[in-house]
N, C-alpha and C positions, 0 to 999 in steps of 0.2 A: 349250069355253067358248062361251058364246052369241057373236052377232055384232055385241055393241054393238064390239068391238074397231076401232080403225081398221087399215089396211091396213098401215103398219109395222108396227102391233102382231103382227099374223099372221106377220109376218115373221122371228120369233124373235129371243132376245135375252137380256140378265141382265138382267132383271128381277123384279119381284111386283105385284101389285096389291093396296093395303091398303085395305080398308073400316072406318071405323069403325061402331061400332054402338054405344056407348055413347050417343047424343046423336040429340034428337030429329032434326034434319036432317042425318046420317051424311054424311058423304061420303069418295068415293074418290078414292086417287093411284096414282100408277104409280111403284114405288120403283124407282128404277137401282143399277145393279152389285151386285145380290146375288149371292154363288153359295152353289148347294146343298152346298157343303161349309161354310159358314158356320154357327156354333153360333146356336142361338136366343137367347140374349145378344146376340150381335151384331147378329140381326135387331131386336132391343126399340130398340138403342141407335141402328142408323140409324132407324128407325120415329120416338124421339125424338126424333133431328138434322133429321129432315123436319118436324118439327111445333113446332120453333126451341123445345125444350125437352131440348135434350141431358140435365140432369140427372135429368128423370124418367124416364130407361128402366125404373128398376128397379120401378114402376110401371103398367106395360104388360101387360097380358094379351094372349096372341095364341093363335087357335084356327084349324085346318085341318081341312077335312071332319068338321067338329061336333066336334073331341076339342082340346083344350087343350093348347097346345106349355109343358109347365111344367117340365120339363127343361133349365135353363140351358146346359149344356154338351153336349145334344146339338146332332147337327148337322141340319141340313133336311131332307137327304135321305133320313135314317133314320127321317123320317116322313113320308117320300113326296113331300115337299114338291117341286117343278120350277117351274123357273125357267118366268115367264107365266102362272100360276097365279093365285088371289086368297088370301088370307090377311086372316084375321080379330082 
């Protein structure tokens, strides 16, 4: 990852970094307590609790190194996914 990170950040941790990209001025959060054994579901549905719209997870598009997590019940890992990473 480039080195916009701050110094905790390098520091490792459960996290993700979410970007949106629907919307002309996108912006990024640093989601906590993900782990990569979490299904992609679960990531939509904190993705929604961060964005104080719990019930639109189902909703949510999320993409990693350009391919589309649409797999509900897979889990992060078994698309590579790692904890400090960005997710889209």
């Amino acid at each position: 990852m480039s080195d916009w990170k701050t110094t905790e950040d390098k520091g490792g941790g459960d996290y993700l970094y979410i970007e949106e990209l629907n919307a002309n001025d996108g912006t990024s959060r640093r989601l906590a307590g993900i782990k990569t054994a979490q299904s992609v579901q679960d990531l939509k549905k904190a993705i929604a609790a961060e964005l104080n719209n719990p019930e639109g997870w189902s909703t949510i598009s999320v993409a990693f190194t350009d391919k589309e997590l649409d797999n509900r019940e897979s889990e992060l890992h078994q698309s590579r996914v790692d904890t400090n990473m960005i997710v889209q």
